[in-house]
N, C-alpha and C positions, 0 to 999 in steps of 0.2 A: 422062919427059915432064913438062916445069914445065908447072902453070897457071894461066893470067894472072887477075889481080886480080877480076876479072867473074866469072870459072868457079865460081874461090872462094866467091864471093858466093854465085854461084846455088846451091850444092852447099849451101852455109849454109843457107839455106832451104828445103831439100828436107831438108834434117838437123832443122831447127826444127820442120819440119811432120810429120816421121814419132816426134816424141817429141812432138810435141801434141795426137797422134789427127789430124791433117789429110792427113796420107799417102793416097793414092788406089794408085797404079800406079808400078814404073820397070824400064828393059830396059836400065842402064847406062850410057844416052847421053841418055834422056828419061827427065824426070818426070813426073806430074801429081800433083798436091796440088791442098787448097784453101786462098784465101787466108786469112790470117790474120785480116784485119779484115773479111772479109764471107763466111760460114762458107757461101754459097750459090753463091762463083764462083769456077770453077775455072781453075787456072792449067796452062800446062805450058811446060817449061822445059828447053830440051837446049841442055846444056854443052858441049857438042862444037864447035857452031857459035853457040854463046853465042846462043840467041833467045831468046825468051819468049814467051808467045802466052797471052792473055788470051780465054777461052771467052766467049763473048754468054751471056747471062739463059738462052737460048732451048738452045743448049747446055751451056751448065753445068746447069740442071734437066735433061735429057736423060741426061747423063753419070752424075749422081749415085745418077737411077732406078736404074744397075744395080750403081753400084760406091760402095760407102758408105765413107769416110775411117776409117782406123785408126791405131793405133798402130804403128810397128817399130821397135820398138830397135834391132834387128840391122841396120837398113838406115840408122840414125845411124850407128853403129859403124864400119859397112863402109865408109861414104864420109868419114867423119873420120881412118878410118886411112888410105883412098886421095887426103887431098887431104895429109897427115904423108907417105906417098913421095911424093910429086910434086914436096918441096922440095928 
């Protein structure tokens, strides 16, 4: 499966945010992270059908109460090698 220029992207930034401690949650098709420039609104992002979805104030502090952003290498790794097959 090739994917298209957007996918890329978005997978870039779920890559950027799990090696920036911004990483929240991913089930392979959706992400959530938080954004880079505002470390209190959370974003999520499924490649699959290329969306984005940008959390309100109201839940992004909701979201964060339970799930606090970390680091995962492993989960840059896994999606730099899976966007290296997709070409």
């Amino acid at each position: 499966m090739q994917l298209s220029r957007k996918q890329i992207e978005m997978l870039e930034d779920v890559i950027s945010a799990a090696r920036d401690g911004r990483y929240c949650h991913g089930n392979g098709a959706q992400w959530v992270y938080v954004s880079k420039n505002d470390r209190n609104a959370v974003i999520s992002a499924d490649h699959v059908s290329e969306k984005i979805n940008y959390y309100n104030k109201e839940d992004s502090e909701r979201y964060l109460a339970g799930n606090r952003p970390y680091r995962d290498e492993s989960t840059a790794r896994s999606l730099e090698d899976f966007i290296k097959s997709s070409k």
